[in-house]
N, C-alpha and C positions, 0 to 999 in steps of 0.2 A: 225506111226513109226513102222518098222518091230521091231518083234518080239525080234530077234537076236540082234540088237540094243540096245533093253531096257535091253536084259540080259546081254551086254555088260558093259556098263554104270552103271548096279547096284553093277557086280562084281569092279569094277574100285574104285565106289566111297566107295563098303566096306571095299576093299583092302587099300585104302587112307584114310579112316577112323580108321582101325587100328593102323595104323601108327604114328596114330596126336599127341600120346604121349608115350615113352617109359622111362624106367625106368633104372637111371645110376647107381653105385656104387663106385665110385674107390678103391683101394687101396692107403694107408698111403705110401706114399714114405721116407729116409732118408731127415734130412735137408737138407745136402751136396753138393746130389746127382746128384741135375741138376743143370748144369751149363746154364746159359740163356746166350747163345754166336750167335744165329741162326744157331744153327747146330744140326740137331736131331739125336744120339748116341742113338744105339739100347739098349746100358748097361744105359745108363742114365733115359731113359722112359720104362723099361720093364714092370715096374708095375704100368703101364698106362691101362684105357681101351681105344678103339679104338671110335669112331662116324664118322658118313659117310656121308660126305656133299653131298646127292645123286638125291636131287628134284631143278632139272629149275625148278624155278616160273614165271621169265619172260626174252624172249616173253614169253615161254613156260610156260603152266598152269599146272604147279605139274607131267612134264614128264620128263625123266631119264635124268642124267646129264650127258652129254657129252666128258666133261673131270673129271679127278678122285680126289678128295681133300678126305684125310685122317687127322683126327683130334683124338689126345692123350690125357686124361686129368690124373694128381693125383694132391695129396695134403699134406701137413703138417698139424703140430698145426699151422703153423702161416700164411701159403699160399696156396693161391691157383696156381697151375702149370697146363698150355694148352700147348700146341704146332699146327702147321699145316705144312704138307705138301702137297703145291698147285701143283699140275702135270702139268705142261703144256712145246710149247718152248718158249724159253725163248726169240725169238722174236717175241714174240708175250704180252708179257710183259709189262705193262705201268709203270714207276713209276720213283720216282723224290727224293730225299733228301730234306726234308719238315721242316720247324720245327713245335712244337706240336699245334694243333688245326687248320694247314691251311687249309682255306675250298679248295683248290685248288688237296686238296687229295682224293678229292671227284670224280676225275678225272684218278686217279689209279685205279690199279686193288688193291682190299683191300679185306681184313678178318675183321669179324665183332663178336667178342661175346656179346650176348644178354642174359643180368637176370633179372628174376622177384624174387627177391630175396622173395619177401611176399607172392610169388604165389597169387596173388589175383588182378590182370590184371588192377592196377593201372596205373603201371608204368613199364620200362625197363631203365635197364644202359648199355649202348651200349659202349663198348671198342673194338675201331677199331688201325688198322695197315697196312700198305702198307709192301711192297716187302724188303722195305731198314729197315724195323722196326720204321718210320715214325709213330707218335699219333696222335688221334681224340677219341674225346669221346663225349657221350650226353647222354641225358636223353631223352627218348621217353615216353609220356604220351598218358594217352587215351582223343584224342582228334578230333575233327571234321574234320578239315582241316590240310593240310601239311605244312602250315601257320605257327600253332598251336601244332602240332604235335612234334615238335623236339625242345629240347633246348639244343643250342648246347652251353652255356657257362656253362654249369654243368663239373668241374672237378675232377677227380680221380689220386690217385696218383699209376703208375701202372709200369712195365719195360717190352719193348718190344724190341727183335733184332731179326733183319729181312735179309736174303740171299737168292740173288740168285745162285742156283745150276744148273748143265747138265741139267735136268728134271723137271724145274720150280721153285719153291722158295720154304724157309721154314722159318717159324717164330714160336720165343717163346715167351711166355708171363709170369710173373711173378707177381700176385695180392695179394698183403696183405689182409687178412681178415677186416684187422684193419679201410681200404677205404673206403669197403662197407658198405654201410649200410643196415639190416638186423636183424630181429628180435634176440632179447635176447636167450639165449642158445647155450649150448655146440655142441648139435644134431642140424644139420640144414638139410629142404628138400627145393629146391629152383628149381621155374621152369629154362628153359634155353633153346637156339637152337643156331647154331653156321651159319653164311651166308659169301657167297663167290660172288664175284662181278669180271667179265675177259670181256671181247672187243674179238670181230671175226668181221672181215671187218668194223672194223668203230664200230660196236652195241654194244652196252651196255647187259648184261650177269647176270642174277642174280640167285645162291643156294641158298637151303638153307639144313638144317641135316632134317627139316620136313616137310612137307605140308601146302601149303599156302592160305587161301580160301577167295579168291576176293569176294564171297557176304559177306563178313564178315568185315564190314567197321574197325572195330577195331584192329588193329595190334598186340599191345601189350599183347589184348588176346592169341593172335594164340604162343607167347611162353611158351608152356606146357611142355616140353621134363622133367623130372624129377633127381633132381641132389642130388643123397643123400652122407652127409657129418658127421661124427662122429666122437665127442671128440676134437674137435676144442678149441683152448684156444682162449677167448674172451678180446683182449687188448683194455684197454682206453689210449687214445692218449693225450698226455700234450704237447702245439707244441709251442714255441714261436715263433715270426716274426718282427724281429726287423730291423728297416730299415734306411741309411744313405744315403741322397740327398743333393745335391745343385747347385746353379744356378747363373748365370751369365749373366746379360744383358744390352743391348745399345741401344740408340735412335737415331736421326740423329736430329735437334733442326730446321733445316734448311735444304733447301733443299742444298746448296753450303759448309753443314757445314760435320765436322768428325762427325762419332759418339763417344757420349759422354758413358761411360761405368760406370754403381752401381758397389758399392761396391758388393764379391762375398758374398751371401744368401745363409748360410748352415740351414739344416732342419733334423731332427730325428722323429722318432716314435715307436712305439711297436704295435705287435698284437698278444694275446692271445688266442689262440682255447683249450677248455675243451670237452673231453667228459663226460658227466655224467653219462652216462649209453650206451649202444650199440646204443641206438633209441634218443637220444638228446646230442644236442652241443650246448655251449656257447662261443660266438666268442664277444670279447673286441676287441676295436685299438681304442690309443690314438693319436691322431696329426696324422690319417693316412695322406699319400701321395696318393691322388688318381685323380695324373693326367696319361692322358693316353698315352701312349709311343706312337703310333700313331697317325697323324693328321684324322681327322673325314671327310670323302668322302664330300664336299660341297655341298650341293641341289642348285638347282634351284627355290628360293622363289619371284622370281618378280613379278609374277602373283599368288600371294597366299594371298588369304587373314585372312588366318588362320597361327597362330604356326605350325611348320614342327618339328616331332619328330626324335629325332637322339637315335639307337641303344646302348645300356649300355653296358660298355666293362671293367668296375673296377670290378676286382673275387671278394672282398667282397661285393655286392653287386650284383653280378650273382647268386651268392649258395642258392638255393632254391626259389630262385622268381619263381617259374613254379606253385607253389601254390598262386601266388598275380598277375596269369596273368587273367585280367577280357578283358570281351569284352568294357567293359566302360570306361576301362584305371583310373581306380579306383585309381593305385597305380602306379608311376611311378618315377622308383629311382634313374632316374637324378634331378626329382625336390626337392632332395637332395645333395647341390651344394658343400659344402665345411664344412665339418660337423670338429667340435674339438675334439671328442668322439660318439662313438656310439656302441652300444653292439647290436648283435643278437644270440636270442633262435632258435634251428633250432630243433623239434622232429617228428620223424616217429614210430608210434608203428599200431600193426597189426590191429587197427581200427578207428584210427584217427593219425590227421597230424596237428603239431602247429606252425607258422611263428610269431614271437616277435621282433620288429626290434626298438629299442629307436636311436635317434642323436642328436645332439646341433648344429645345421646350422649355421656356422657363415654368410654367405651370401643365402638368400634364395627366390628365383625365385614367383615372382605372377602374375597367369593367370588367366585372366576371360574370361569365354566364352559368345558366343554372336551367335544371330540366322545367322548371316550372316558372321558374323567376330570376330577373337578373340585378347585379349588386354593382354600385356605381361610389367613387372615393374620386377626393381629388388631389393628387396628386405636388410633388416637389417638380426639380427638375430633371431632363433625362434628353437623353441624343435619338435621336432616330433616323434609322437609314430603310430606304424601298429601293428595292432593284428591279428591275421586270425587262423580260429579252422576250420578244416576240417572232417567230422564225416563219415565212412563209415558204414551205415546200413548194408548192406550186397551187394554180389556182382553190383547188381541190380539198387542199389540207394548210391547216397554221400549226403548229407547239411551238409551248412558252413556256417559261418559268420565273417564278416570283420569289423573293426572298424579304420578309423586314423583319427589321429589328430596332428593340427598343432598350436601351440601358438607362435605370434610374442610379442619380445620386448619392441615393440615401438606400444604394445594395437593392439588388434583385434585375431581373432583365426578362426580356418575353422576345422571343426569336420563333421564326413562321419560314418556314419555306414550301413552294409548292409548284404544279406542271398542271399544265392544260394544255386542251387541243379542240380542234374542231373538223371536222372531215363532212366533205358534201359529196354525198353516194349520185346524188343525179341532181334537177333544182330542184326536187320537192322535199327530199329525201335528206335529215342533218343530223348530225352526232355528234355534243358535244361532254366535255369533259373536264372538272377541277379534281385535284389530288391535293392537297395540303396535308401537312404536317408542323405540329409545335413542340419546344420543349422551351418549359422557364421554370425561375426560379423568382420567389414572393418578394419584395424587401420586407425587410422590418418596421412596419409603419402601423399609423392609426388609420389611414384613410377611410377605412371602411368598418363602423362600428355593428357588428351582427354575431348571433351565438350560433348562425345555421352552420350546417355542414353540406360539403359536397362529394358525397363518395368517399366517404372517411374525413375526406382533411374540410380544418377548417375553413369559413371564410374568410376569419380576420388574418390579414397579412404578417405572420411569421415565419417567413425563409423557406417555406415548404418547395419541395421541386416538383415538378408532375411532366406530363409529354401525353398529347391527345392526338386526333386525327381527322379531316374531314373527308367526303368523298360526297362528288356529285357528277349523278351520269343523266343525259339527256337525249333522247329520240323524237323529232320534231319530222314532222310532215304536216305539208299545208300547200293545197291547191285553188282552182276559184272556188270550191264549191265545200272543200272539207278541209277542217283544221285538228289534228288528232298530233298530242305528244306523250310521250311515258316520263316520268321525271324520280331518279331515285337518288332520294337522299342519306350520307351513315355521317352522322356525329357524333363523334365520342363524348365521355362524361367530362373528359378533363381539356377540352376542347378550348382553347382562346386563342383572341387576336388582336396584342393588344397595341396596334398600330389600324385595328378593324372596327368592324360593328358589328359583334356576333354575342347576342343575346339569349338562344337557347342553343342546349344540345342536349346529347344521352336521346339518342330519338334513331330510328331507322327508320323511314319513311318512303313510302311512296306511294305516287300520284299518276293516275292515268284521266287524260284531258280527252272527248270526243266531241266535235261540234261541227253540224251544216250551215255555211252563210250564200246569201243568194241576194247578187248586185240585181237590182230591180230597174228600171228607167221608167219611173212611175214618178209624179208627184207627189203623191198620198204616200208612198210606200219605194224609197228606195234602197232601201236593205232591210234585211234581215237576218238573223244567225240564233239558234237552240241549240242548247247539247248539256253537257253533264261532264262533272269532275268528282271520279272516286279517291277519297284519302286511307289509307290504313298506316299505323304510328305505332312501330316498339319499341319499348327501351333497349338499352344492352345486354337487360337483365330476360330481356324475352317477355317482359310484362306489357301486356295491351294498353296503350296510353289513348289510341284515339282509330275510330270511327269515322268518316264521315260521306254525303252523299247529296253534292251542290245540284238545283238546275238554275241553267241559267238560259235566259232569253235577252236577247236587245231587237230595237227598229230604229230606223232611221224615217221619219214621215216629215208632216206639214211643215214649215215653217221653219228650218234647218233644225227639226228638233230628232235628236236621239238621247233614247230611255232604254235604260239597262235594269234587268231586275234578276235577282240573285235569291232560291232559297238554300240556303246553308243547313242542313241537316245534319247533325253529331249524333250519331246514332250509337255512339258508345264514347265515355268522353274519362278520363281520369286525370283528377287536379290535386295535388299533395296529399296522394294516398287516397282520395277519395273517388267512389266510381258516379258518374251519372249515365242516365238514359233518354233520348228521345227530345234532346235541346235543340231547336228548330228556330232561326229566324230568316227572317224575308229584308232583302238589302237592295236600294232602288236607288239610280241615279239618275237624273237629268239632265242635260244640257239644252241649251235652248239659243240661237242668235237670230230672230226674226227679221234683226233688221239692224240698223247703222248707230242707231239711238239705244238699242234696250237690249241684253245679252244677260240670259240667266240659268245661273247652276244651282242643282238640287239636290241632297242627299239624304235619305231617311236609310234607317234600318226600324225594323218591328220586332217582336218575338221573345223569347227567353234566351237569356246567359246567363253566367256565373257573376256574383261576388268576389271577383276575385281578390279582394282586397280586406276581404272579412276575415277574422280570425276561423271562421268556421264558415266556408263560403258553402253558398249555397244556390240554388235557384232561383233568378226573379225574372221578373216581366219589365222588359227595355224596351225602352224609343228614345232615338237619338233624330236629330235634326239640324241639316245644315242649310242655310239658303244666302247664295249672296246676286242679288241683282246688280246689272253694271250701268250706268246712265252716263250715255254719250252726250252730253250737251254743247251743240255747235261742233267746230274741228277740236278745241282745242280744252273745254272743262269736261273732268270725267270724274262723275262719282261713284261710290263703290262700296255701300254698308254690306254684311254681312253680322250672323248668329249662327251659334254653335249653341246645340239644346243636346243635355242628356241627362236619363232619369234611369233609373233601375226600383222596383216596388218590389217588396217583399209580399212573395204571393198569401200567404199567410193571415199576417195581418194589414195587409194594404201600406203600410210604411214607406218609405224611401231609404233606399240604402247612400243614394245621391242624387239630389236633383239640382242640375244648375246652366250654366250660361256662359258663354263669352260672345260678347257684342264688340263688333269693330267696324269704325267706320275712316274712310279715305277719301279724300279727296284734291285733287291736281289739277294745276293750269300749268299748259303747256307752251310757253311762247313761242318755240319755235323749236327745231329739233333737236337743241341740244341744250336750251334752258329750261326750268320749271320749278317750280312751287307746289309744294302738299304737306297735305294735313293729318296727319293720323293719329285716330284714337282708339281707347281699347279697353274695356269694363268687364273684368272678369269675375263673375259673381262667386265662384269657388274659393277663393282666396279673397273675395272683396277689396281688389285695390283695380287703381285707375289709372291709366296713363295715356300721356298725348305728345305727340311729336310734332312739331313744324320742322320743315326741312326746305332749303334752297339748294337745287344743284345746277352747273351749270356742266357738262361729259361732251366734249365737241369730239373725243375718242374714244377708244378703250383705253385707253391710257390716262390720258389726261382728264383732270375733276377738280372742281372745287364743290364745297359744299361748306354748309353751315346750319345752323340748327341747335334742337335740343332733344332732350327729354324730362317731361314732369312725372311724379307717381306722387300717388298715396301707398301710404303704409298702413296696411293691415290692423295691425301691433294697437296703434291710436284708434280703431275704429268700435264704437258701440251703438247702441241701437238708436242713439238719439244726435249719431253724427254721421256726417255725407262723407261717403270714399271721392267724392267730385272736390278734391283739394289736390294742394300739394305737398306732402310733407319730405320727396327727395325733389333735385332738380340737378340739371346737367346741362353746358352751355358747353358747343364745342363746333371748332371749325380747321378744317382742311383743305390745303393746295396742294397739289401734284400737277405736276410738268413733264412731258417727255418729250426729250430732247435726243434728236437725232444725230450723230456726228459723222 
């Protein structure tokens, strides 16, 4: 390498090196004084300081930003006060009237503030805003994957208004101190960076206020910028959450018959949130209501012979799970179905983290897993307690430990405790670690009607006792250029968790992941990444269960589009005793946001798998398909059909083992940020019934909602060849308010 070169590159990286953290101070503003309208008043921010959104990170790797974002900050005793103004034109502009948390906003041009309130590169709170003053918010943790990395049902209660102006947009933000959370005291130092995200020809655009270092797998490290804050008054929040619902619904008794309509079912409740201190909350709710205003996306389970987990969408019950998210699925808090009370501890202090969650499940869900398949009953009622203590040693290193428990009514209990750790040998360099352990005992029940066995004992639940074990170790390295981790998994046969989601065991496994990705600052071409994941699978018993040998490739090219494409090779594969060879499919993804108007995702798989679902399964030739386009119309109408296709043919004689369909289509007006109107429906050709929702909501918080609506279906049961599932034969009319009420 010439000379000139090296001294190029060293000036470069000291020059960026200086930069990686700077030191803020604001001045104390009037309470008054700003008004949060989206309009930036020179008299209003004067005794602001300034931060310069000045580093493309990507494509571009920490070179000067191309267009100009200016960012203001001060503060009171009781807020915090930002502003931005984003430079650009304003055709060039993405942005949509959202209500709060649409991931569809992810698709704007947006402003993002980032704190590490603890400075100590746990965690960030991410409080985002589009152009119209549209919210999103999350929690970014230091995590392996992007999987893993973002939780987005973390809320804050914050005020954003957003305009566009001649010269690009401006947005203000208004954050109570009282939201965050954040070590004890008046004086606070808190890391922080500020990021801007705009489109030029189709491309996706990303600032940031600092320097971004792609060998540096950890994100939430790289927010250092320094934010100093003095004589803040430190408020405990008393919040009540009182809530009134009810519901209305009919049946059809016949297929030739009216529907017959229940009397109308009102319902109440309360929720209590305490702060007890800056660093811990205790959150009550009696008789919560926590069904979910939205119907749940349908899978495709025909071919599954495992439970299919569905995403958690009830906020009590979001707020701080990012501490009880294990790779084992240790904890998992829909298998807390309809609870009559239930209290959680939530505390963060500067060297540990405590998760306390008690409930009284009036109906409660039981699964057992199985080396091949798992067994699912439902359940009486039962208590359940989660502990989780999170310990930070020092930067370097975390351990924790976890403990639930579940006691049924009707005799039997399932108890879980367990330790993890995580240790960072250098930044590239991470090891982590779960330990768990079980022991329960069955109740006496029908839940679960099956003649299998698992390792001697039955399925059907009679009092049996058993005790299993999980274990998972992990070695992760990931630089700009290479991503390589080893991953080994031991599950025992008698394995469960039944406060979890753990669907298979009886497996020792492991996985070694190698792959090169290479940031581009191309048009045509800015990313790239190949590599390869080998699997090897034994039982307890030392018997070979599985084979296998992925390649996988992705790009990132024209049009903000990236394609991922997967072949999945089972090159030796055993399914209920039975062995296969050379089962190979091809697995393709798309993403696609060209533009402001039109965003589209794709999913195909090709190739051969099993029948898993056939008494004699066997090999067939699958293609599944998924495709849903999104149609921005105007700011504020957004449509949004999708199809889910999947077939399996018997190679043999050409046949179908399944062939079918779920079609759903959406559709919303947004008035303004925190009213709207949609439509959704839902045709599932598998089971042939139909259903359609209309919904009004109006979420001016995370707290506060009302809503109203319904739901129609067809029943199956009535349908023959010479009648439309496009009826109604159930219906449900139902509507809720909730208030939060500050004291």
């Amino acid at each position: 390498m010439p000379r000139k070169t090296k001294l190029f590159r060293f000036l470069l990286l000291f020059i960026t090196s200086s930069l990686a953290q700077e030191r803020f101070e604001p001045q104390k503003t009037a309470l008054n004084q700003i008004t949060i309208d989206g309009v930036l008043s020179p008299e209003e921010w004067k005794d602001a300081i300034l931060v310069d959104i000045d580093f493309e990170v990507n494509p571009g790797n920490n070179l000067p930003a191309k267009v100009k974002t200016s960012s203001y900050i001060t503060y009171t005793d009781t807020h915090l006060f930002i502003a931005f103004h984003a430079f650009d034109n304003t055709k060039n502009i993405r942005a949509s009237v959202r209500s709060r948390d649409d991931f569809g906003m992810l698709n704007d041009d947006l402003i993002i503030v980032r704190f590490d309130t603890y400075a100590d590169g746990r965690n960030n709170y991410l409080l985002a805003s589009n152009p119209f003053g549209s919210q999103f918010d999350a929690r970014a943790i230091n995590a392996l994957t992007d999987e893993d990395r973002y939780d987005g049902s973390f809320n804050l209660d914050f005020e954003t208004v957003g305009t566009i102006v001649e010269d690009g947009y401006q947005v203000e933000f208004k954050i109570p101190f009282s939201s965050l959370p954040f070590p004890n005291g008046t004086d606070q130092l808190w890391h922080f960076n500020f990021f801007r995200k705009y489109y030029r020809d189709g491309n996706e655009i990303e600032l940031r206020s600092q320097p971004f270092d792609r060998n540096d797998p950890c994100q939430v490290c790289q927010t250092t910028d320094q934010l100093v804050l003095k004589d803040i008054t430190i408020e405990k929040r008393v919040e009540l959450l009182p809530y009134i619902a009810g519901s209305l619904s009919g049946v059809r008794p016949n297929r030739n018959a009216s529907l017959n309509y229940d009397k109308f079912k009102p319902n109440a409740g309360l929720g209590l949130n305490i702060d007890l201190n800056k660093n811990s909350t205790l959150e009550v709710t009696l008789n919560p209501d926590f069904s979910q205003v939205e119907a749940d996306v349908t899978q495709i389970d025909v071919n599954s012979s495992y439970a299919l987990e569905y995403p958690e969408r009830r906020p009590f019950f979001n707020r701080g799970t990012d501490i009880v998210n294990f790779t084992d699925g240790a904890f998992y808090s829909r298998s807390i179905n309809n609870p009559l009370i239930s209290t959680k501890l939530l505390s963060q202090a500067k060297k540990s983290r405590i998760y306390f969650l008690t409930a009284l499940d009036q109906n409660s869900p039981y699964q057992i897993a199985g080396e091949d398949r798992s067994y699912y009953g439902q359940g009486g009622q039962s208590y359940v307690n989660v502990f989780r203590y999170q310990r930070l040693v020092n930067k370097n290193m975390r351990l924790g430990m976890v403990t639930t428990n579940r006691y049924y009514t009707d005799g039997g209990y399932g108890n879980l405790f367990g330790t993890d750790g995580w240790f960072l040998f250098n930044k590239n360099w991470r090891l982590t670690y779960e330990l768990l352990g079980n022991f329960n005992k069955e109740p006496n029940a029908n839940w679960i009607d099956s003649e299998d066995q698992l390792e001697g004992r039955t399925i059907k639940l009679d009092q049996d006792r058993f005790k299993g074990s999980a274990f998972y170790l992990q070695l992760y390295r990931n630089t700009e250029h290479w991503k390589t981790y080893l991953y080994l998994r031991s599950i025992s046969p008698e394995y469960q968790a039944n406060v979890g989601f753990v669907v298979k065991n009886n497996r020792r496994w492991a996985t070694l992941f190698h792959e090169y990705q290479n940031f581009i600052n191309k048009k045509g071409l800015q990313f790239f990444s190949f590599g390869t994941k080998a699997d090897v699978n034994y039982t307890f018993d030392n018997n070979l269960k599985n084979v296998s040998l992925d390649g996988i490739f992705s790009v990132k090219t024209f049009l903000n589009t990236t394609i991922n494409y997967t072949y999945d090779w089972d090159i030796f594969k055993n399914y209920l005793n039975r062995d296969y060879r050379f089962v190979g499919k091809s697995e393709m993804n798309l993403q696609s946001s060209p533009s402001e108007v039109f965003n589209l995702t794709l999913r195909m798989t090709f190739g051969k798998d099993l029948a898993y679902n056939e008494e004699i399964p066997e090999v067939g030739r699958e293609f599944t398909f998924f495709a849903m386009p999104m149609f921005q119309l105007g700011n504020k109408l957004n449509l949004s059909p999708s199809i889910r296709y999947a077939r399996l043919r018997n190679l043999e004689n050409n046949t179908d083992y399944f062939n079918g369909s779920i079609s759903r289509f959406s559709i919303r007006y947004q008035f303004n940020n925190f009213l709207n109107i949609r439509l959704v429906s839902e045709y599932n050709a598998f089971t042939d019934r139909f259903f359609i929702q209309p919904l009004m909501q109006w979420n001016p918080n995370p707290s506060t909602v009302f809503y109203i609506g319904g739901n129609q279906n067809s029943i199956d049961n009535f349908n023959d060849e010479f009648y439309s599932p496009f009826r109604v034969d159930q219906t449900q009319f139902f509507l809720k308010f909730q208030y939060l009420i500050g004291l």
